[in-house]
C-alpha distance (Angstrom), angle and dihedral (degrees) to the residues before:
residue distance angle dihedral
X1 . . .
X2 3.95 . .
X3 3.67 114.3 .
X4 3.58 125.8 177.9
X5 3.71 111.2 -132.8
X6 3.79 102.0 165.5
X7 3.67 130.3 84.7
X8 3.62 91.7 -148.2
X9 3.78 94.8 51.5
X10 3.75 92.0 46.0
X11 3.97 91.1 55.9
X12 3.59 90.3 47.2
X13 3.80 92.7 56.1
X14 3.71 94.3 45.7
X15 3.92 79.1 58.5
X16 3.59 92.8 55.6
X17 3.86 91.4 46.0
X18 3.83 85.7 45.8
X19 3.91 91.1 60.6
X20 3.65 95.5 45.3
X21 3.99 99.8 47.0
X22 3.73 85.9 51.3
X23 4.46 99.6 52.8
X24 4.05 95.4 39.2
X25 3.68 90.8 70.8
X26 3.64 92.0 43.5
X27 3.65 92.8 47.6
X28 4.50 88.7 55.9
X29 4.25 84.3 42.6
X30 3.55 84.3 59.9
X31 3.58 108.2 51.3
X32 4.00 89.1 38.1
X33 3.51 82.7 60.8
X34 3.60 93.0 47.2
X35 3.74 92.8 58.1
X36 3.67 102.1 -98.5
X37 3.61 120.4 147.7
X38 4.15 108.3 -103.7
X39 4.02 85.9 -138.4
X40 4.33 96.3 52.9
X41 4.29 80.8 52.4
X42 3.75 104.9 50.2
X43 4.23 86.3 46.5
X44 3.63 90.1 52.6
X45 3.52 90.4 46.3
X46 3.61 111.7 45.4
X47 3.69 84.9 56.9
X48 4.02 95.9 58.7
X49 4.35 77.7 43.6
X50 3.24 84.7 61.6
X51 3.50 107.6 46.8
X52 3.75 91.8 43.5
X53 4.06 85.9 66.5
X54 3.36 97.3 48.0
X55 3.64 90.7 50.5
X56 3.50 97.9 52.0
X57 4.07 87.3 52.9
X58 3.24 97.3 52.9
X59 3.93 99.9 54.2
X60 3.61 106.8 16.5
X61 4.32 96.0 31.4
X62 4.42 79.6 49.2
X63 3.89 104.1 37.3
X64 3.78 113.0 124.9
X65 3.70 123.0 -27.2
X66 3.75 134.0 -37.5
X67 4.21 126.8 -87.0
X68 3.59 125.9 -145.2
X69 3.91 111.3 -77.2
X70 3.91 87.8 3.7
X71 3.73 111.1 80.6
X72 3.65 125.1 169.1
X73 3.78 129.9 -77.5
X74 3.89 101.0 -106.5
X75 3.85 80.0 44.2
X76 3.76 97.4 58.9
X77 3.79 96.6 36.1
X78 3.96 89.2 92.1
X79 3.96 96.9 36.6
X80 3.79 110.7 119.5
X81 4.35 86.2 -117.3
X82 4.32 90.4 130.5
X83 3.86 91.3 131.9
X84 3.65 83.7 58.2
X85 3.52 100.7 49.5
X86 3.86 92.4 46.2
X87 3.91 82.1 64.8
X88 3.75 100.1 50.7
X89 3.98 87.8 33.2
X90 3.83 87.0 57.1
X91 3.80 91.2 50.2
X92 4.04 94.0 58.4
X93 3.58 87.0 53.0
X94 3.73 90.4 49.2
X95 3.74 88.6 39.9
X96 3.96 97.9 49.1
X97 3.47 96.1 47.7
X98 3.45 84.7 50.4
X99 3.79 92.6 57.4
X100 3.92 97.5 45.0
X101 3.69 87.7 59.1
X102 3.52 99.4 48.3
X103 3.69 88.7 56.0
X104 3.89 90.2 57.5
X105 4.36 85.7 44.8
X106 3.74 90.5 47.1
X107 4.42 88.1 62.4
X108 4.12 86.2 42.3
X109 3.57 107.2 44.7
X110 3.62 114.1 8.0
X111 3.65 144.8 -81.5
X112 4.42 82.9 -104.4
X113 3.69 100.4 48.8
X114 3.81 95.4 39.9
X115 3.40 97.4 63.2
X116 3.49 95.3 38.3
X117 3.63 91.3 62.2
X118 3.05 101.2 32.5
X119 4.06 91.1 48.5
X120 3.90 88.9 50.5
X121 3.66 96.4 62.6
X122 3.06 98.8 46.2
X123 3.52 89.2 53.2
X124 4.57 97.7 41.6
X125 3.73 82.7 42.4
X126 3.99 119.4 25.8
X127 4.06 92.2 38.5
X128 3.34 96.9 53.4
X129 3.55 95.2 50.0
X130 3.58 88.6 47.5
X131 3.65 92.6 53.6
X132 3.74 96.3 65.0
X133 3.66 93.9 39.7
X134 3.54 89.7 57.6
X135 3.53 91.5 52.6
X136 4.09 102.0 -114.1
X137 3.89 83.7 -56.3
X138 3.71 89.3 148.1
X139 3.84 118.8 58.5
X140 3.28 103.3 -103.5
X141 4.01 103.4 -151.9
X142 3.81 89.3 64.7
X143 4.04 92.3 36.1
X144 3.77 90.1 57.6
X145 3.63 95.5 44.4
X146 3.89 92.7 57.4
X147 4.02 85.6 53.4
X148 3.53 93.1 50.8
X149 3.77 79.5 52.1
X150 3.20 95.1 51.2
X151 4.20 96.8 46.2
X152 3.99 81.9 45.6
X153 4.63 85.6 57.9
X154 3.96 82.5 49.4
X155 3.58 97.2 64.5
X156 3.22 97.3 36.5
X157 3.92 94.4 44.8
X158 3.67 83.9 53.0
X159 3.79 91.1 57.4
X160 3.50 91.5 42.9
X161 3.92 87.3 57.8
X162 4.25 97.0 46.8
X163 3.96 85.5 43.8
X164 3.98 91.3 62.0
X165 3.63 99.1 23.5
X166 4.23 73.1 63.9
X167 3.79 98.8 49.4
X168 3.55 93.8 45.2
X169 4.11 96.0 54.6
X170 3.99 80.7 56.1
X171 3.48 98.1 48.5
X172 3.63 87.7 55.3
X173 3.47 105.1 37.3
X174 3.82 89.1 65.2
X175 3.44 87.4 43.5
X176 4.02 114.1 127.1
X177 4.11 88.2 -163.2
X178 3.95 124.0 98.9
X179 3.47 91.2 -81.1
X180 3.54 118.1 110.3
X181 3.86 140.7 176.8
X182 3.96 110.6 -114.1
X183 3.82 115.4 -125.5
X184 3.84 97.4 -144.0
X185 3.49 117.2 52.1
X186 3.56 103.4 -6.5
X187 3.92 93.4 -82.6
X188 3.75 127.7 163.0
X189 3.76 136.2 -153.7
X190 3.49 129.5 -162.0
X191 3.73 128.3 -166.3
X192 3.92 111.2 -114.9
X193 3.71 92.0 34.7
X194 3.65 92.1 125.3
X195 3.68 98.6 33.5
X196 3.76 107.4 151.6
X197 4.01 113.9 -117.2
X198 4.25 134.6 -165.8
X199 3.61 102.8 -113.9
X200 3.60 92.2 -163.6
X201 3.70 90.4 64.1
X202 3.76 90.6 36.7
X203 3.97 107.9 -161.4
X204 3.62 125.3 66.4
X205 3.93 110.5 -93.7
X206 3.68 97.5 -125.0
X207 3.67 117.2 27.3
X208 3.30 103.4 150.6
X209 3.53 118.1 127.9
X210 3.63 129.8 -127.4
X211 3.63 104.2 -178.7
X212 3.72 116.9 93.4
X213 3.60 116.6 -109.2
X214 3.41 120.6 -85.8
X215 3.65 105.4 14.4
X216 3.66 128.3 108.2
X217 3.60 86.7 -100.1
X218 4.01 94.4 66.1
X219 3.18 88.0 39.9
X220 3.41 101.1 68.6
X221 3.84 100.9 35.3
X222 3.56 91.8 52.4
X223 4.20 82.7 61.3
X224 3.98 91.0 51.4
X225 3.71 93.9 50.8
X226 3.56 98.3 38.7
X227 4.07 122.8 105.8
X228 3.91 90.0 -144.3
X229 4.17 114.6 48.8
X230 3.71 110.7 -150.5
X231 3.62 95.9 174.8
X232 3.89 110.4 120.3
X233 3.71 91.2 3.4
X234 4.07 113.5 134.1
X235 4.06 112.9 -107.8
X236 3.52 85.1 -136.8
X237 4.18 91.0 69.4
X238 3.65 89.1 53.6
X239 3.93 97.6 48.9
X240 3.43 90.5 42.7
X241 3.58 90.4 54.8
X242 3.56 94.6 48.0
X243 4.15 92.9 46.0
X244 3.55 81.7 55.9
X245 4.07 104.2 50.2
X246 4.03 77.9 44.6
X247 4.16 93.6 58.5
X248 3.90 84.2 50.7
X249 4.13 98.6 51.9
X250 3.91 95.2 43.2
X251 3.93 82.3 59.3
X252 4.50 102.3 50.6
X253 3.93 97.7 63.1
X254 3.87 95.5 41.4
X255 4.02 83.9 48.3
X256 4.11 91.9 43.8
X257 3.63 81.9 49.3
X258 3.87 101.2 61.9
X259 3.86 89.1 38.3
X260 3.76 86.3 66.1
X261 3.27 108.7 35.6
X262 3.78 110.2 33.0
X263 4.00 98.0 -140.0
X264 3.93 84.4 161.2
X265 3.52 93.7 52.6
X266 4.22 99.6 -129.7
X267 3.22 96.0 141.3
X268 4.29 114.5 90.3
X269 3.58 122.3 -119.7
X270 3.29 117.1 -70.2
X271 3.84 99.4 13.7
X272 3.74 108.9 129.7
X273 3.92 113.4 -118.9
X274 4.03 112.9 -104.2
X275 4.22 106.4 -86.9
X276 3.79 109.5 -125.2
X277 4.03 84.8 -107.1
X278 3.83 97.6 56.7
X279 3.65 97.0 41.7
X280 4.32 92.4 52.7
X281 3.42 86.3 44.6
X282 3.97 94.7 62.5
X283 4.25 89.8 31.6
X284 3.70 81.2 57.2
X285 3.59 92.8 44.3
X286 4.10 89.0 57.0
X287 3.60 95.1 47.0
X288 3.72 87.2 52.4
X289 3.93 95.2 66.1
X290 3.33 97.6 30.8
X291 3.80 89.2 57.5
X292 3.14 104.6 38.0
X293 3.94 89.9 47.4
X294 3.52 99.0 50.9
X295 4.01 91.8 51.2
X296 3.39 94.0 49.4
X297 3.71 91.8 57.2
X298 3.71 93.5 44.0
X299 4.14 88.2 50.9
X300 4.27 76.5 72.3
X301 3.76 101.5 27.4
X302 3.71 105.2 31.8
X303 4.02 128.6 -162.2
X304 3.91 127.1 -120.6
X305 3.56 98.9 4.5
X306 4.01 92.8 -54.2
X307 4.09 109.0 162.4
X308 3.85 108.0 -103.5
X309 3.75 116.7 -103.2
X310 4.01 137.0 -177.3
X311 3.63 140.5 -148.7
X312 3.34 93.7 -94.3
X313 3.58 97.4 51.8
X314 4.26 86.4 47.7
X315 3.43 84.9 55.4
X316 4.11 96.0 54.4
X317 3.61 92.5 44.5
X318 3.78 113.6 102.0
X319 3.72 102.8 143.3
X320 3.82 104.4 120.1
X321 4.52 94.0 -9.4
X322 3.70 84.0 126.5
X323 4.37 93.6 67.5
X324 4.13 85.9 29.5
X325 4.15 75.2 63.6
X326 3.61 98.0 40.5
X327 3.94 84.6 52.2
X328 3.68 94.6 62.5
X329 4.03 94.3 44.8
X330 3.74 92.8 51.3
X331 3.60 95.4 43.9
X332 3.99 92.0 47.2
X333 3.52 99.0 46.0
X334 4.03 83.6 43.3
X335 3.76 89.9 59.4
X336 3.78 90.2 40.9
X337 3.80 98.3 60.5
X338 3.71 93.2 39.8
X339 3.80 91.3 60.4
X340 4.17 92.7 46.2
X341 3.72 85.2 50.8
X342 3.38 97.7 45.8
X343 4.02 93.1 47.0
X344 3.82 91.5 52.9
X345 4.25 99.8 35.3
X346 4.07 97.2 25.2
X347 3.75 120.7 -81.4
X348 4.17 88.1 -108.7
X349 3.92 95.9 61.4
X350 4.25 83.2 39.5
X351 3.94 83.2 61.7
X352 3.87 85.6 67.3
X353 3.71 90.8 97.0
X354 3.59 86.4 68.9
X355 3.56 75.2 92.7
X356 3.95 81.3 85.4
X357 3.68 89.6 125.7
X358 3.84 100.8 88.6
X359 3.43 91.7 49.6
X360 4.13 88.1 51.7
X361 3.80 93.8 38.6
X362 3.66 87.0 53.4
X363 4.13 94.0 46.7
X364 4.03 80.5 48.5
X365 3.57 95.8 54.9
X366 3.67 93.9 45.0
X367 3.81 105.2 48.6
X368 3.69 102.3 17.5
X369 3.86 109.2 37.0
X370 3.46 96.6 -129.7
X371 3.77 113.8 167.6
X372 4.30 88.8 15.4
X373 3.80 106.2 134.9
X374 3.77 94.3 8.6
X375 3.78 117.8 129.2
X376 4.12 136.6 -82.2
X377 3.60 83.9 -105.4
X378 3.76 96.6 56.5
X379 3.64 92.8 45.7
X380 3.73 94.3 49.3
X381 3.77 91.1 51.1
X382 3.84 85.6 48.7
X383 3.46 97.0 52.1
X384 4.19 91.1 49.6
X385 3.96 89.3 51.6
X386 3.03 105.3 52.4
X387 4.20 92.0 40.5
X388 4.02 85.8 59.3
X389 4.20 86.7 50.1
X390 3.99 80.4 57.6
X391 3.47 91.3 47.8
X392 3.80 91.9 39.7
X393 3.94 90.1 50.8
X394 3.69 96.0 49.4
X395 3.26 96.1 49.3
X396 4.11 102.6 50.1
X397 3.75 86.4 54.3
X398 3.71 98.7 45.4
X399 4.20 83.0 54.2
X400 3.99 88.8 59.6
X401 3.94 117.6 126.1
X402 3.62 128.7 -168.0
X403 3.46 121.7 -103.1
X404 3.69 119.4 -131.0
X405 4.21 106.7 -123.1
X406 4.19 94.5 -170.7
């Protein structure tokens, strides 16, 4: 069995983790954006999720031979460890739920502001949790310092957000387009809206843009093409929303974390702790149904005012299945190397790639000119953010211990 024993090679494959936490939301942003139904996406990827576990199980859980109290996965597969596995099991729920909203809060709020919320609770809530439950294995005037970074990104995320949200209701107020201001409630109404779509194919046929990013323009063809209309909708929704997928991810690692290690001693004597490999094989396993579940129901009972779907139509839709796949592999391997990490550093200085917002602000910049056009304010705030998430980053890994493995 692979065990990370280095502090260097645990940082480095928090990095890696870091990298891929940050592009799978992109990659469901995009094909939202794109037209394609939220509910074909999450089946495609919670297969590739999947798979990505029981990959990393069956090389990494079986590499080389087995250490005392750590035997390999095949190994602990028929060890009576069930209390165990109710923990981690519990955490995929926790954890898939927490994906399938995030997908609705990355059409409401943003692909930035998601993850920075998101990211931050995780961090004021799940790290802390995960400090004690380590045992202080971190050092706890650095740890602290990173989530003081990290509360410090918050407001200044938040800031970020109300600064755009600003320049964009001026771009389009002096709009000439069909986009107009509502005069009760603050509603908005785009032309296309209701533009009718082949659910067998799934995405629009041509959703490219032509607008240039940023401008009112963009704005409002992004809307027409989109699978999820924001337009009108109250911010509220998609904070709450996001809050919400935030409650869930601040709850996984701290669960992971007493599947491993035991600290409430369920486990009887002599019954080897769950290996990192076994125990995100079976969290995977509970995301699995719980995903795939829940989408299936919403192909017939839809969220936010998505078109209803079916299997069949699922089935016919390949326009953009091959990133809805690439999804799930980055975000299982993501969660992989965060729990190795975290079982050889501490799983509260592993929780510094919830500093997976640069790399999704970047992605958001990139392919959906987000923050193009906005004002010297907004960029200013921007630049501050995502300079604490440096700091915030830097910090939470310079706070990792080492984990005893006798």
């Amino acid at each position: 069995m692979f065990i990370i024993e280095d502090k260097g090679d645990a940082i480095a494959i928090m990095c890696a983790s870091l990298l891929f936490l940050g592009t799978w939301p992109a990659v469901l942003t995009l094909l939202e954006c794109r037209g394609r139904l939220p509910q074909h996406t999450y089946l495609d990827y919670s297969i590739t999720n999947l798979v990505a576990a029981v990959f990393i199980a069956l090389t990494f859980g079986q590499l080389g031979e087995a250490k005392h109290n750590m035997p390999n996965f095949f190994t602990q597969l028929s060890q009576d460890n069930w209390p165990s596995v109710l923990f981690i099991m519990a955490g995929g729920v926790v954890l898939s739920i927490g994906n399938l909203s995030t997908q609705y809060a990355l059409a409401y709020v943003g692909l930035s502001l998601t993850e920075v919320i998101s990211s931050s609770m995780v961090v004021l809530i799940g790290t802390t949790v995960n400090y004690f439950l380590d045992k202080r294995i971190n050092r706890a005037g650095i740890l602290f310092t990173g989530v003081a970074c990290f509360l410090a990104a918050v407001i200044l995320g938040s800031s970020v957000h109300a600064s755009n949200a600003l320049d964009n209701e001026q771009k389009l107020s002096g709009s000439t387009n069909s986009y107009k201001l509502g005069k009760s409630g603050g509603g908005k109404q785009v032309k296309g809206k209701d533009a009718p779509r082949d659910m067998e194919d799934g995405a629009f046929a041509d959703y490219a843009t032509k607008a240039e990013a940023g401008t009112a323009d963009y704005l409002i063809e992004l809307e027409e093409q989109r699978s999820i209309k924001i337009f009108g909708s109250s911010t509220y929704v998609g904070l709450g929303i996001v809050f919400f997928s935030g409650i869930c991810f601040s709850f996984f690692s701290p669960a992971f974390n007493l599947a491993t290690n035991d600290q409430w001693h369920t486990l009887k004597d002599g019954v080897p702790h769950l290996v990192v490999y076994t125990a995100f094989f079976y969290f995977s396993i509970s995301c699995f149904i719980i995903g795939i579940g829940l989408n299936i129901l919403f192909l017939y009972r839809p969220m936010a005012g998505v078109p209803k779907s079916s299997f069949k139509a699922y089935l016919n839709d390949w326009e953009g299945r091959q990133w809805a796949l690439l999804a799930g592999f980055l975000c299982g391997f993501g969660n992989g190397f965060q729990f190795m990490g975290g079982q050889a550093a501490g799983y509260a200085a592993a929780d510094a790639v919830q500093a997976l917002p640069l790399v999704s602000t970047f992605w958001g910049i990139l392919l959906f000119g987000e923050y193009r056009k906005s004002s010297k304010k907004t960029y200013t705030l921007l630049a501050l953010m995502l300079v604490m998430f440096i700091a915030a980053v830097a910090t939470l890994m310079a706070s990792s211990g080492q984990r005893s493995t006798k």
